[in-house]
BASE-601144 format. One record per atom (N, C-alpha, C, O): residue in three letters; x, y, z. Coordinates in steps of 0.2 Angstrom, whole numbers, plus 5000, padded with zeros to 4 digits. Each point is the difference from the previous one (the first is absolute). Example, Ala and Ser with C-alpha at 12.3 -4.5 7.8 and 13.67 -1.06 7.14 Angstrom:
BEGIN
ALA506649725039
ALA499650065000
ALA500450065000
ALA500549995003
SER499350064993
SER500450065001
SER499650055003
SER500350065001
//
This chain:
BEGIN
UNK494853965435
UNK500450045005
UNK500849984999
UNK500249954999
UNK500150115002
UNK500849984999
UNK500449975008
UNK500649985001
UNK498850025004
UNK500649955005
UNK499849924999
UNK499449994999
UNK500949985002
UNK499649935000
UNK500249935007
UNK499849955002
UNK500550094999
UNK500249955006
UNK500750045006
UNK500350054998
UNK499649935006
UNK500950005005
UNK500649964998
UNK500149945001
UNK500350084995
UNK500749955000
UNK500249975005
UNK500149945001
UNK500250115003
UNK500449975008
UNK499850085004
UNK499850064998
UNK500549915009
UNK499950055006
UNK500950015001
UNK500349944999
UNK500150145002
UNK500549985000
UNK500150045007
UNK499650055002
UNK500949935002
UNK500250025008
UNK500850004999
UNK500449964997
UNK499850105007
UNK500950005002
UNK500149965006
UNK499749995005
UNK501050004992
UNK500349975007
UNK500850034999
UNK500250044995
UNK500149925010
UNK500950035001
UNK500149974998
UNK499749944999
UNK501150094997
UNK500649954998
UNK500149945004
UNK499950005006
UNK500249954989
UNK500249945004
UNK499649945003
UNK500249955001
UNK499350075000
UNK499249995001
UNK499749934998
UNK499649985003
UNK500750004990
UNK499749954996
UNK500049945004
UNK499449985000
UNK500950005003
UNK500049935006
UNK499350005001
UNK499649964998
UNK500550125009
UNK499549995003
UNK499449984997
UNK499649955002
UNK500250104993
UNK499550004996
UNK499749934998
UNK499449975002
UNK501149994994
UNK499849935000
UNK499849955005
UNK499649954999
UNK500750085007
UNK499849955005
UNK499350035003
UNK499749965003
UNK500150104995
UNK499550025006
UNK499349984993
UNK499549975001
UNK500750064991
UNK499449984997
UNK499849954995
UNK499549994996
UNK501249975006
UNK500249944997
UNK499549925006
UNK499549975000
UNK501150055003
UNK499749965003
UNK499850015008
UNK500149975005
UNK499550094994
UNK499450015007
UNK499250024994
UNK499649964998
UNK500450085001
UNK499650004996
UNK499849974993
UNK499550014997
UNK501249945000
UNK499749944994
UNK499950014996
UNK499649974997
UNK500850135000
UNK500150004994
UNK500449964997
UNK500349965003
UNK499850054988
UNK500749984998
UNK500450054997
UNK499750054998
UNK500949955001
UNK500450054998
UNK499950004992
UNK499849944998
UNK500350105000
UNK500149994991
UNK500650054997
UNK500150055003
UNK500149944994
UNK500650034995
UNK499950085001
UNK499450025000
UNK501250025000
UNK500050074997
UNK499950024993
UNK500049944999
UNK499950074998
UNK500250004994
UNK500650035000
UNK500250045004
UNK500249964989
UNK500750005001
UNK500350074999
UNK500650005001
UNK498950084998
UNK500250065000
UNK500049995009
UNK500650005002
UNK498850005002
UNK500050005005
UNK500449985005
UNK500150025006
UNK500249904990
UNK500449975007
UNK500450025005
UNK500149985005
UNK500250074990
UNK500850015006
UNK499950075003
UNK500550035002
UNK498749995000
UNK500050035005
UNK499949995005
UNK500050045004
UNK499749904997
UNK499949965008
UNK499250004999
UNK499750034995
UNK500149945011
UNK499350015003
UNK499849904996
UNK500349954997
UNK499250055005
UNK499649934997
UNK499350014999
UNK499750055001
UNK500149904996
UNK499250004997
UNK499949945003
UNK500549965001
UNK498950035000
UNK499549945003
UNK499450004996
UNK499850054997
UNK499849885003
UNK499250024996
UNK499749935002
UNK500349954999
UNK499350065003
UNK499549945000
UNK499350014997
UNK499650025004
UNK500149954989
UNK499649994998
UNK500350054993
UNK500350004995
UNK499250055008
UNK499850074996
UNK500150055002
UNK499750054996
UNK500849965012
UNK500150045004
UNK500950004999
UNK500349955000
UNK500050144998
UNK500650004999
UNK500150055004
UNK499750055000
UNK500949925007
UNK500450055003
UNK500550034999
UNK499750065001
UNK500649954998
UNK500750064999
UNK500250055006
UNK499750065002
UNK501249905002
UNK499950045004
UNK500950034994
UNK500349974996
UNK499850095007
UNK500450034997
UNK500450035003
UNK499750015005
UNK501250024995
UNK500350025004
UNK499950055000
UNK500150024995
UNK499850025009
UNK500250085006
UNK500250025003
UNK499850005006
UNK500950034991
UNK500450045007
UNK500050035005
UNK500450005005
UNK499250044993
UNK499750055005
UNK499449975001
UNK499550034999
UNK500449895005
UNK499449965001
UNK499850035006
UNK500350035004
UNK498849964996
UNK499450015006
UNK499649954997
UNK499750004995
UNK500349965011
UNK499349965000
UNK499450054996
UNK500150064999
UNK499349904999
UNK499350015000
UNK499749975004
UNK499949945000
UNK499950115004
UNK499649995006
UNK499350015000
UNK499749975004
UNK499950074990
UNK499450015000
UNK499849974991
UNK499549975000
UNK500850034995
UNK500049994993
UNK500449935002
UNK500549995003
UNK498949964992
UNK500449925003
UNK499549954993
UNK499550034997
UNK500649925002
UNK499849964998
UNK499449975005
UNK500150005006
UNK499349974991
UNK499649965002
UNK500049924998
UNK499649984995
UNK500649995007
UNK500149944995
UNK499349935002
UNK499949995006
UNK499849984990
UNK499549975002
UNK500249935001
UNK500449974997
UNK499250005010
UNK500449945000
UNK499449955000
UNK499450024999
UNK500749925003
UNK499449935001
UNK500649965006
UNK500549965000
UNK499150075006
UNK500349955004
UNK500250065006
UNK500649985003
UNK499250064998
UNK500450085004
UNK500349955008
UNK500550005002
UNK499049974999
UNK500449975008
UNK500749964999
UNK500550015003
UNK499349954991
UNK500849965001
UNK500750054999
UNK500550015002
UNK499050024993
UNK500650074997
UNK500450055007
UNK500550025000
UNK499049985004
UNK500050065006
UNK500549945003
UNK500750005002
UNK499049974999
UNK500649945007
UNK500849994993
UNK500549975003
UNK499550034994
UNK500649984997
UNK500550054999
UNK500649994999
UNK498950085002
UNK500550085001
UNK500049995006
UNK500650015002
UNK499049985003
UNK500249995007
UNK500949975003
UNK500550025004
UNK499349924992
UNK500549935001
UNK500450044995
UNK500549995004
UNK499850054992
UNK500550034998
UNK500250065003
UNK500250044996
UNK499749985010
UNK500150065003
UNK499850074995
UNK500450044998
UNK498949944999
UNK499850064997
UNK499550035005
UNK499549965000
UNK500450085005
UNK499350015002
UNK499450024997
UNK500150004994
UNK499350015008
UNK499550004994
UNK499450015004
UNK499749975004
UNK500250114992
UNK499550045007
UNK499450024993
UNK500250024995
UNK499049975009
UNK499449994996
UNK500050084999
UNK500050055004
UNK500049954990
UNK499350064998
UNK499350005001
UNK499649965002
UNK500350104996
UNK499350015001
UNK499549974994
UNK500050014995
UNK499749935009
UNK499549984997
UNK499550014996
UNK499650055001
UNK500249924994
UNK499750014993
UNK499349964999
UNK499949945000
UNK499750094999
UNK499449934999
UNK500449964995
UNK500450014996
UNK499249935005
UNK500349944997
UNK500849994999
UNK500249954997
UNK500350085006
UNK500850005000
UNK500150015005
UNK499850045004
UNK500749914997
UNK500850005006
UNK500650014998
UNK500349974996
UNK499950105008
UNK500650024998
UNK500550005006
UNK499850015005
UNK500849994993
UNK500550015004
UNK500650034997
UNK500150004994
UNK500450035009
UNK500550044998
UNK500449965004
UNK499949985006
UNK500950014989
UNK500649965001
UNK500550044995
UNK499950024994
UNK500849995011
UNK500450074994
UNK500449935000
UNK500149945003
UNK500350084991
UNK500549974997
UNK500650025003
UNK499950055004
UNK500949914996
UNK500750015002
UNK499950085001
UNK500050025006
UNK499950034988
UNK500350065001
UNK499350065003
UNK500050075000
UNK499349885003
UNK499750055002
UNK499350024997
UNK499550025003
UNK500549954989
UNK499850034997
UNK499249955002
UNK499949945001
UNK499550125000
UNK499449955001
UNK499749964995
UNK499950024994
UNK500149935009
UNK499449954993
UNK499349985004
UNK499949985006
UNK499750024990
UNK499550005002
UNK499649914998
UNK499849974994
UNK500150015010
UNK499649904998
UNK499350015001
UNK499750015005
UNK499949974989
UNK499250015002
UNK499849924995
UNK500349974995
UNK499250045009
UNK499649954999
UNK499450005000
UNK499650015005
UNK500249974989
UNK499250034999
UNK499449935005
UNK500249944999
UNK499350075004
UNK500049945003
UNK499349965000
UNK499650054998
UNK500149915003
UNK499549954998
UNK499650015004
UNK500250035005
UNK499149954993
UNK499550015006
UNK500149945006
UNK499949944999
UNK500350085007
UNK500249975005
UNK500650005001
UNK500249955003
UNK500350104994
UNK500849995001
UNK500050025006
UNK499650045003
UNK501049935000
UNK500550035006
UNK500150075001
UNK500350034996
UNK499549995009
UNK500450085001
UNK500550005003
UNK500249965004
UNK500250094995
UNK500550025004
UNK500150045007
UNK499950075000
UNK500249895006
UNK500250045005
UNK500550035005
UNK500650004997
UNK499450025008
UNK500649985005
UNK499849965007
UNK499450015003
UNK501249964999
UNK500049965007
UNK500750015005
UNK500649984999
UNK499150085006
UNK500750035005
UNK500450024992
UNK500549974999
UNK499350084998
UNK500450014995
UNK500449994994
UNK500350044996
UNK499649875005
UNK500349974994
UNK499249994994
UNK499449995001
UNK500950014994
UNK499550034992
UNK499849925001
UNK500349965003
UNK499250034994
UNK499649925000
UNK499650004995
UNK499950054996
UNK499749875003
UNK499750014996
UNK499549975004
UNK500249965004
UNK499050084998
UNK499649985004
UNK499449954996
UNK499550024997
UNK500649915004
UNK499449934999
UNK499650025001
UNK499950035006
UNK499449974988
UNK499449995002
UNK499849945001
UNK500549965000
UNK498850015002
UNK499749965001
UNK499350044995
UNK499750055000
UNK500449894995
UNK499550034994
UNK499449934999
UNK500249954997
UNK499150055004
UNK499649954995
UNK499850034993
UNK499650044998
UNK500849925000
UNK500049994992
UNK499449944997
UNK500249955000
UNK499350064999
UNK499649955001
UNK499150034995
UNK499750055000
UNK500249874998
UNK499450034996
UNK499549985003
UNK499949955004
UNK499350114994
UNK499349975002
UNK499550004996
UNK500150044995
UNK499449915006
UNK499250034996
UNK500050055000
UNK500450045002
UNK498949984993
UNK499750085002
UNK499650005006
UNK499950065002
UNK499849885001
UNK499749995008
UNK500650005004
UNK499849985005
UNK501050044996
UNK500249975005
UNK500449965001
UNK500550015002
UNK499449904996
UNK500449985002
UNK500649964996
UNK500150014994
UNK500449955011
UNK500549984994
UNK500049964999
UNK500549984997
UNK498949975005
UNK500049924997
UNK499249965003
UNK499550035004
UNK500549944994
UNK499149985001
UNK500249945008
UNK500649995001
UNK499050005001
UNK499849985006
UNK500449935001
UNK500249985005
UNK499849994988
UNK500749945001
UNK500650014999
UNK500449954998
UNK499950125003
UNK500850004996
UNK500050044993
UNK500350044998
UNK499149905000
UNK500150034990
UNK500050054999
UNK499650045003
UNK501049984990
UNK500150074998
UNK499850014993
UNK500050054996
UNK499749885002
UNK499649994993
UNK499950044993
UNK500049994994
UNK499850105012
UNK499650064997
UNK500650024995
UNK499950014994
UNK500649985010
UNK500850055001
UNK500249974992
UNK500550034998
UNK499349914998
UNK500449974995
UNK499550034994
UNK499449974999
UNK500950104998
UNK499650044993
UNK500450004999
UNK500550005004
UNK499450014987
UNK500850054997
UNK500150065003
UNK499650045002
UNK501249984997
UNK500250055001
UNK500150044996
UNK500550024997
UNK499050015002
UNK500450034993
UNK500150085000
UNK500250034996
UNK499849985011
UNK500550065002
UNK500650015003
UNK500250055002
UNK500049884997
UNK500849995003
UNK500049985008
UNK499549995003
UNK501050004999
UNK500049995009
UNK500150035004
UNK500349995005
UNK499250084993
UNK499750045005
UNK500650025005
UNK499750025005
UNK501049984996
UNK500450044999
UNK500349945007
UNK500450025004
UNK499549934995
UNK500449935004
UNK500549995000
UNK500249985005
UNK500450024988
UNK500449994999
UNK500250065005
UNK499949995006
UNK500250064992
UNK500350065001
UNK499850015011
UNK500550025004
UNK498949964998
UNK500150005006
UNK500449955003
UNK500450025004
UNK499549914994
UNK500649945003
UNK500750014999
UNK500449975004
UNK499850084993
UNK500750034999
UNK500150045006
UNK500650015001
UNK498950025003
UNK500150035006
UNK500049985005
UNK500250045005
UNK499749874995
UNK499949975007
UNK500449955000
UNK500349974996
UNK499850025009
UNK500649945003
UNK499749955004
UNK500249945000
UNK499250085004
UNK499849965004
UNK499150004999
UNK499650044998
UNK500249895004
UNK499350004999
UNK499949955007
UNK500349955002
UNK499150095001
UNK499949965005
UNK499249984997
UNK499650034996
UNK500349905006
UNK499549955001
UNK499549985007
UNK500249995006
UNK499250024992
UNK499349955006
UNK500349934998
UNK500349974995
UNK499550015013
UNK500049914996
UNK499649984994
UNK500149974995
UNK499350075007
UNK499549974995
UNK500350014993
UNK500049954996
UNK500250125002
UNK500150004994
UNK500849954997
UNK500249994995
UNK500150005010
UNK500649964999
UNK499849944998
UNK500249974995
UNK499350015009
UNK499749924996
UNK499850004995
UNK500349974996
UNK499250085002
UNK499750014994
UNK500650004995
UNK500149954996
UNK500450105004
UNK500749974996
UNK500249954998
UNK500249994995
UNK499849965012
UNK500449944998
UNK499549954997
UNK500249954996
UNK499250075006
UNK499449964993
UNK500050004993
UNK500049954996
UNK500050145003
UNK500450024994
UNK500449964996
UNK499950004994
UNK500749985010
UNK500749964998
UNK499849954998
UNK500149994994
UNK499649975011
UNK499849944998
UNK499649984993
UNK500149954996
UNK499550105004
UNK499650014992
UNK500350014995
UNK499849974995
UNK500850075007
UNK500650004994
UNK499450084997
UNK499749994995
UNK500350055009
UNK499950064997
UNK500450055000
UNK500150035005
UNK500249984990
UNK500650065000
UNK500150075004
UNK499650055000
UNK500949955001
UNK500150085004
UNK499749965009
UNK500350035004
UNK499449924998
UNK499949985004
UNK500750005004
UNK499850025006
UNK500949974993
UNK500649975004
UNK499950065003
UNK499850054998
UNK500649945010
UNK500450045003
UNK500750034997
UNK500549974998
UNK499550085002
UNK500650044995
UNK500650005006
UNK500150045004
UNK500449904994
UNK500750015006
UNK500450084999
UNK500649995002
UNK499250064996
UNK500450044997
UNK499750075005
UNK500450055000
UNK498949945004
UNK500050035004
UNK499949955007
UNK500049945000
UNK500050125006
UNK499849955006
UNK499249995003
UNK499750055001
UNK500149904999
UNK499350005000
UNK499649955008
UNK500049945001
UNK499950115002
UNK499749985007
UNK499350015001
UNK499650054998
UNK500249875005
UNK499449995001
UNK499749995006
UNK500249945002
UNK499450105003
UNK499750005005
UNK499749945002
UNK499549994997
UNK500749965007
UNK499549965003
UNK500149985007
UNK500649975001
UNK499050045004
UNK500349975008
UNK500149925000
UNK500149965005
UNK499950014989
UNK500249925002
UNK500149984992
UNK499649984996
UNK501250045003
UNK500549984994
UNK499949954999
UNK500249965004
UNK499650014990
UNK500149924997
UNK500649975001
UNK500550045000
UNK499649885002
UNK500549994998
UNK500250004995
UNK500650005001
UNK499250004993
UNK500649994992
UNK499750074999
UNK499450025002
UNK501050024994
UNK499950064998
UNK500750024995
UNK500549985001
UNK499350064991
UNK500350024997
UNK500650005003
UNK499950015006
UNK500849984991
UNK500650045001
UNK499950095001
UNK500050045004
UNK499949974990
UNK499950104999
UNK499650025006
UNK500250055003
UNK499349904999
UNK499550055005
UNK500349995007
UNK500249955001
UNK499750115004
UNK500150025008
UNK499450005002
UNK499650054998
UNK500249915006
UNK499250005005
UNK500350065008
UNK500550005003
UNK498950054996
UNK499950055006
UNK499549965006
UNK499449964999
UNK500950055006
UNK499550025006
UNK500050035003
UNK499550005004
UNK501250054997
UNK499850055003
UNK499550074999
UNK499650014996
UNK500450015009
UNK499450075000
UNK500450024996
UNK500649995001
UNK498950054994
UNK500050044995
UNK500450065001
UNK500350024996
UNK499650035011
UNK500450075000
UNK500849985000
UNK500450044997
UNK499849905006
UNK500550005002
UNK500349954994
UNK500650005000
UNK499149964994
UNK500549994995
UNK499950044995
UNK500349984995
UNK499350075004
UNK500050074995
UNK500650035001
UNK500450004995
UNK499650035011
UNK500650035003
UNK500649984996
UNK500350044996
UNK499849895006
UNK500649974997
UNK500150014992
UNK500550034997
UNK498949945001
UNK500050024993
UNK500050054997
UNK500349994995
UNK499550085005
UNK500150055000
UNK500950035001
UNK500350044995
UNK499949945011
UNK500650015001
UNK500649994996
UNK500550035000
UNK499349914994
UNK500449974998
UNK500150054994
UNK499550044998
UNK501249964996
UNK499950044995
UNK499549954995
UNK500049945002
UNK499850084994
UNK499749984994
UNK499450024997
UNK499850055001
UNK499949924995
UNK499450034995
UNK499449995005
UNK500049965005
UNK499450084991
UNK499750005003
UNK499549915003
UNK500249944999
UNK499150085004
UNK499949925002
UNK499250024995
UNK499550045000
UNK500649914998
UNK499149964998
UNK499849975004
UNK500549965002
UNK498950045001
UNK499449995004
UNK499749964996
UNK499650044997
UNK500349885001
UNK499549964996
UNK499550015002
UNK499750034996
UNK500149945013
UNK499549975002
UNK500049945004
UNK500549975002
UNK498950014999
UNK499450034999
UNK499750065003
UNK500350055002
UNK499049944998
UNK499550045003
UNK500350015007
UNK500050055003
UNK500349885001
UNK499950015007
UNK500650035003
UNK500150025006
UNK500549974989
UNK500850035000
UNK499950084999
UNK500250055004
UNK499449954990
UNK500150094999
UNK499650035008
UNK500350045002
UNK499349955001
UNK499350025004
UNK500550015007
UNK500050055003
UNK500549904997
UNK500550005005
UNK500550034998
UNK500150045005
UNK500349974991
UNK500450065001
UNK499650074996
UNK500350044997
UNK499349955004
UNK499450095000
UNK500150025005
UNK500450055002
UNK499249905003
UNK499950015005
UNK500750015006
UNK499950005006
UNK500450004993
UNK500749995001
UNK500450085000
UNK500450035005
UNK499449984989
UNK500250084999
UNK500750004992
UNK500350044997
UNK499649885004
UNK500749994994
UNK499849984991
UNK500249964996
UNK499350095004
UNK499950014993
UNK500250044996
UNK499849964996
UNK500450085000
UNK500150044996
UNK499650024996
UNK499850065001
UNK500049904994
UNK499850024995
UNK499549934996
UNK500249955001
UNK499350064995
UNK499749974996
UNK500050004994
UNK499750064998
UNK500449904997
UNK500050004994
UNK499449974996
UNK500249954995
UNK499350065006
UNK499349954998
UNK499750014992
UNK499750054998
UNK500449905000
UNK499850004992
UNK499249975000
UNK499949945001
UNK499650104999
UNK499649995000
UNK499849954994
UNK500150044995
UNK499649895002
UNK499749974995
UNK499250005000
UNK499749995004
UNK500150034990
UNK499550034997
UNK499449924999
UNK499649984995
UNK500550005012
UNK499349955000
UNK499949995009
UNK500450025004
UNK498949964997
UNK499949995005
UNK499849925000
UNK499749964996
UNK500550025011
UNK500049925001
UNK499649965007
UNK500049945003
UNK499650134997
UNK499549995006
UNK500249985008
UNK499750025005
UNK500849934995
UNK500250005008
UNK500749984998
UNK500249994994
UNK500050005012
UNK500649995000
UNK500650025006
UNK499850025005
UNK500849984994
UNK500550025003
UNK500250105002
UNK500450034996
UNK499450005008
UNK500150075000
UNK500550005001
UNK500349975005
UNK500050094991
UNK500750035000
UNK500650005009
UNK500649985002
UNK498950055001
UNK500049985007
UNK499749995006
UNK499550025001
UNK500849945002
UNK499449965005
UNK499650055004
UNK500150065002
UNK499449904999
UNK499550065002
UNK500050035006
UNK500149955005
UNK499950104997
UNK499950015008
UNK500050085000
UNK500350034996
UNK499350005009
UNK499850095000
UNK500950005002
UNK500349975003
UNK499850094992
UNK500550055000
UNK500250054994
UNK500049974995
UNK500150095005
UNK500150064997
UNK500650034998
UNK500550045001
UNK499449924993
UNK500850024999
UNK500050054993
UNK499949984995
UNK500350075006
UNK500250074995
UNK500449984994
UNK500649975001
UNK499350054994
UNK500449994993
UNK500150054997
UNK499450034999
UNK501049984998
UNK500350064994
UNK500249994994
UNK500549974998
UNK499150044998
UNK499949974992
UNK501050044998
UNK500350055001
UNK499949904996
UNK500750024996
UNK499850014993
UNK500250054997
UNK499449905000
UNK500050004993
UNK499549945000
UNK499949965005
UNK499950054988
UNK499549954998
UNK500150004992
UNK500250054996
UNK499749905003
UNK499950004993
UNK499749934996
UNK500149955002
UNK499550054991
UNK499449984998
UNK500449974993
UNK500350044996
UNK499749895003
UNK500349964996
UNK499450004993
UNK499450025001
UNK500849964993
UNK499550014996
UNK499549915000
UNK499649994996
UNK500649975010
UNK499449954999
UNK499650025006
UNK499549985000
UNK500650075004
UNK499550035004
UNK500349985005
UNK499550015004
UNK501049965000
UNK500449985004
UNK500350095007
UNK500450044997
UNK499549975007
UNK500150045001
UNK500550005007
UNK499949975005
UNK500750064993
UNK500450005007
UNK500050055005
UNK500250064999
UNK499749935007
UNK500050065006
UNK500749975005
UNK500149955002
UNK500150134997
UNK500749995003
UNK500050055007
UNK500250065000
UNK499449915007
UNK500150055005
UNK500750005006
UNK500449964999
UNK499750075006
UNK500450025003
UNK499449975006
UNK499450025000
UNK501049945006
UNK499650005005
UNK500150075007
UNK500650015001
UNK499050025001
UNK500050055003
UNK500349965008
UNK499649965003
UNK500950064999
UNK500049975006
UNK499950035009
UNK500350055003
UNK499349934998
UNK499950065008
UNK500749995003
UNK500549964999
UNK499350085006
UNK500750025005
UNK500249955005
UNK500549995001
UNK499149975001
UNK500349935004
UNK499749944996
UNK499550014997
UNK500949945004
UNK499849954994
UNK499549975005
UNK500250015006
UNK499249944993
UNK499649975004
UNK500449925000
UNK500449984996
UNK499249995009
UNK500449925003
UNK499749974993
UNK499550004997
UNK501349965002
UNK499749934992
UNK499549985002
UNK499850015006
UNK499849954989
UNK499949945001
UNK500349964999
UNK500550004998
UNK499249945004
UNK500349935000
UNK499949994992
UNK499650034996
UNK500849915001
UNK499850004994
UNK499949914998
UNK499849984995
//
């Protein structure tokens, strides 16, 4: 085929313009400028490029924004991006929604639209509004693996099953913890952790780099620096949590943490990697008790060790029912 690629995307702007342009795709959006070449120089305008993306805006005297023909630029990171066109007096109003992408529209100095998308992870953040300010709205997501009976640990804690080669990679871990900021904890599994540590089994620490709250009505005295112990009822530190900007939240566990905020109404979603052995008894996913709760398959998909992941959406009714205690 004789095309083989996009060189650059090129947009008009007005004489005189080069400032702006610097400041809005310099440094709001974290392009870098690069050289004219030297036929081209002395008619104005600038170039930017990040990666393998080349913009070109050029001078026009008889300028008109582009209002509907625009660039789409891909980013990693669309919330910080979005608050940082905010905090530079760019406004930044969402398009219409795409499976798997979030986009938004933010114009440059001279009008011109550009478009920010972001292709997005299974459990990514959506975008909303609150009293009509554009937001990034927090799930509450369990991220979490089981037997093929069900549960997530045998009847002492042990996760024993859970140590086989990986030889389908990390089932897409990486890329989900990149989404989250906050992880709440059960006491029980909190202790389990700190046994962990002690053992000196890796990946075990509390990671100081998100915030990690653990539910318990009677807070130990000594306790990590990183970790925040909860007592309050659940509707009313969700809220909180939710309220706050940031990425979305992981839901560890356990059994008796997820069951309470189910039952709560403050679920979202489940991410359950099902492991291809059965362990006869043990810890169920959630604590048990009669209740009906509706789910919406997102996606699934089947690993080549037989590892299988179900990614549902929780269905929520119309008035949330009373927490449990937890």
């Amino acid at each position: 085929m004789p095309i083989v690629g996009l060189d650059h995307v090129q947009l008009a702007m007005p004489p005189g313009g080069e400032d702006l342009a610097r400041r809005f795709y310099v440094g709001v959006l974290g392009l870098e400028e690069i050289p004219k070449p030297e036929p081209l120089a002395g008619r104005g305008g600038a170039w930017f490029r990040r990666g393998a993306v080349e913009l070109h805006l050029g001078v026009e005297a008889d300028f008109r924004p582009a209002r509907k023909a625009h660039p789409a630029l891909r980013v990693d990171g669309l919330p910080a991006l979005i608050a940082h066109c905010v905090d530079a007096g760019h406004p930044v109003e969402r398009a219409v929604p795409l499976a798997g992408r979030e986009r938004v529209h933010v114009a440059d100095p001279f009008g011109n639209r550009i478009e920010l998308i972001e292709w997005s992870n299974a459990g990514a953040a959506t975008l909303g509004t609150i009293k009509g300010t554009l937001v990034w709205m927090r799930k509450i997501i369990v991220y979490i693996a089981t037997s093929a009976d069900g549960y997530i640990a045998r009847p002492d804690g042990n996760v024993d099953w859970l140590n086989r080669p990986q030889t389908a990679g990390d089932y897409g871990m990486r890329s989900f913890y990149r989404s989250i900021d906050t992880i709440l904890w059960g006491r029980k599994t909190y202790e389990l952790a700190l046994s962990f540590q002690k053992q000196g089994i890796p990946g075990a620490e509390f990671d100081p780099k998100v915030n990690n709250y653990v539910f318990s009505r009677h807070p130990p005295q000594t306790r990590p620096a990183v970790v925040e112990f909860v007592a309050e009822p659940i509707p009313s530190f969700v809220k909180r949590l939710r309220a706050a900007q940031g990425k979305n939240i992981w839901m560890m566990g356990g059994a008796g943490l997820i069951a309470s905020f189910l039952d709560a109404g403050e679920v979202d979603e489940f991410i359950i990697h099902m492991i291809p052995i059965f362990i006869g008894a043990g810890i169920p996913l959630i604590e048990p008790q009669h209740r009906s709760v509706p789910l919406t398959l997102q996606s699934s998909r089947r690993y080549s060790d037989g590892v299988v992941r179900l990614h549902y959406a929780v269905v929520k009714p119309r008035s949330k029912r009373t927490a449990r205690t937890h």
